[in-house]
C-alpha positions as CSV (number, residue, x, y, z in Angstrom):
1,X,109.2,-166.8,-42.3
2,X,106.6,-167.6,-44.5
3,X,103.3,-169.9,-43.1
4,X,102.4,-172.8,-43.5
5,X,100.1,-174.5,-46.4
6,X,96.4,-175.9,-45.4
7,X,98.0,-179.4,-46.3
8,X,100.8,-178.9,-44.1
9,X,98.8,-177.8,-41.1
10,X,96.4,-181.0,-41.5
11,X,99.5,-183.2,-41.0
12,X,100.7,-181.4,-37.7
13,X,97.7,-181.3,-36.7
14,X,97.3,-185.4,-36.6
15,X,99.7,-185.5,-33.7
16,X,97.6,-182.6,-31.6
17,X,94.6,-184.5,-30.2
18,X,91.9,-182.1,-29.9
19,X,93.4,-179.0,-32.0
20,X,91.5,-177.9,-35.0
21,X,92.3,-175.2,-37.9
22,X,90.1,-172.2,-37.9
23,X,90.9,-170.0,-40.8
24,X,94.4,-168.4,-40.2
25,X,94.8,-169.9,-36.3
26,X,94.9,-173.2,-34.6
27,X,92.2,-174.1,-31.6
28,X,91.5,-175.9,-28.8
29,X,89.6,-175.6,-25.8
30,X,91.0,-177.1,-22.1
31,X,88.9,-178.3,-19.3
32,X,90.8,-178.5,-16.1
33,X,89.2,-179.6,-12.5
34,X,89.0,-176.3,-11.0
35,X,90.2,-173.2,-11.9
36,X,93.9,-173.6,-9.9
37,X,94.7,-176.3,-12.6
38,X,93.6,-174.0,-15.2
39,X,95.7,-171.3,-13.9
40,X,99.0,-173.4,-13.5
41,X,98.6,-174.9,-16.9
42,X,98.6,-171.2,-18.2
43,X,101.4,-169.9,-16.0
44,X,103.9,-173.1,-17.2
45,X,102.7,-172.6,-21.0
46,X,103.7,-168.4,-20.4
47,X,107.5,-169.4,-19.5
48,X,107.7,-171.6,-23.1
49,X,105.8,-169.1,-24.6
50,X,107.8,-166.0,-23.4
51,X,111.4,-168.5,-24.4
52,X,110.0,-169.0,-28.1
53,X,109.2,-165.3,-28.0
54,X,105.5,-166.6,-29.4
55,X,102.4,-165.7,-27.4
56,X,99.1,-167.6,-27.3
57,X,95.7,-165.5,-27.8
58,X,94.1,-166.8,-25.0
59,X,90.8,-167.0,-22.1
60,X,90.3,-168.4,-19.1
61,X,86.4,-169.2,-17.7
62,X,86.9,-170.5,-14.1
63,X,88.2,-174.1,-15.2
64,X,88.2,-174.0,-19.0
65,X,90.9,-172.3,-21.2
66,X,90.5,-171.5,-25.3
67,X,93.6,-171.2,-26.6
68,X,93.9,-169.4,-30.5
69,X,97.9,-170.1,-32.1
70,X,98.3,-167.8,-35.5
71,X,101.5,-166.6,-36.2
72,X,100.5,-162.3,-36.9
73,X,103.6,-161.1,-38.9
74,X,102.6,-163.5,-42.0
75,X,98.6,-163.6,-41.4
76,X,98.5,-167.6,-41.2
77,X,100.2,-170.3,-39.1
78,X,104.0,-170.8,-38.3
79,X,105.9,-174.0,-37.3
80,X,106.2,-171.4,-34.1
81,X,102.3,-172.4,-33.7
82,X,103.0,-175.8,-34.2
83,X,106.1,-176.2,-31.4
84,X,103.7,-173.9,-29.2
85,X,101.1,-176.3,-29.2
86,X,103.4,-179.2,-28.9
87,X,104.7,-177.9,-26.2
88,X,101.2,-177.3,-23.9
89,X,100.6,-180.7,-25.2
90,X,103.8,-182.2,-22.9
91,X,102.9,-180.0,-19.9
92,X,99.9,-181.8,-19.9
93,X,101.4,-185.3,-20.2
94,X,101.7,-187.5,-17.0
95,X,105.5,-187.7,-15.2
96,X,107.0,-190.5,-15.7
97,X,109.5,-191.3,-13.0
C-alpha cells in the first residue's frame, strides 16, 4: 500500500467538513455536549476502527476529542485514513427513520 499524494488528500478532504492535513496525518477536533457524548462517539468509532484493523491516534478533554488519521507502515496517509474518517463522519450524522 503505498500513501496517498498531497493532491489526492485535498480532494478527500473536500467531502470531510472540518478535517485538515497536517504533514503526514489528517485532523480534526470534536466538541460534544458533555463528556458522555464524547465518550460514546469514541466507543462506536473503536468497533469500525478495530473491523478496518486501523486505529485513530486520539484524546479526549471532558467534552472535546482530537482525532490524528496517518497510516504508520508507509509514513503518510492511506485511503484506510480516508474510510476512517468517513466513517466517524456517518456516526455523527442524524437517523433518518
Amino acid at each position: 500500500m503505498s500513501h496517498l499524494t498531497d493532491d489526492q488528500v485535498a480532494l478527500q478532504l473536500q467531502d470531510l467538513n472540518g478535517w485538515q492535513q497536517e504533514g503526514n496525518a489528517i485532523v480534526k477536533t470534536y466538541k460534544f455536549h458533555d463528556f458522555v457524548e464524547a465518550m460514546s462517539f469514541m466507543n462506536q468509532v473503536a468497533f469500525h476502527a478495530e473491523k478496518l484493523e486501523h486505529h485513530p491516534e486520539w484524546s479526549n478533554l471532558y467534552n472535546i476529542v482530537q482525532v490524528k488519521l496517518t497510516t504508520h507502515d508507509v509514513n503518510g496517509i492511506t485511503s484506510h485514513d480516508i474510510r476512517l474518517a468517513k466513517r466517524m463522519e456517518q456516526i455523527l450524522q442524524p437517523k433518518r427513520f
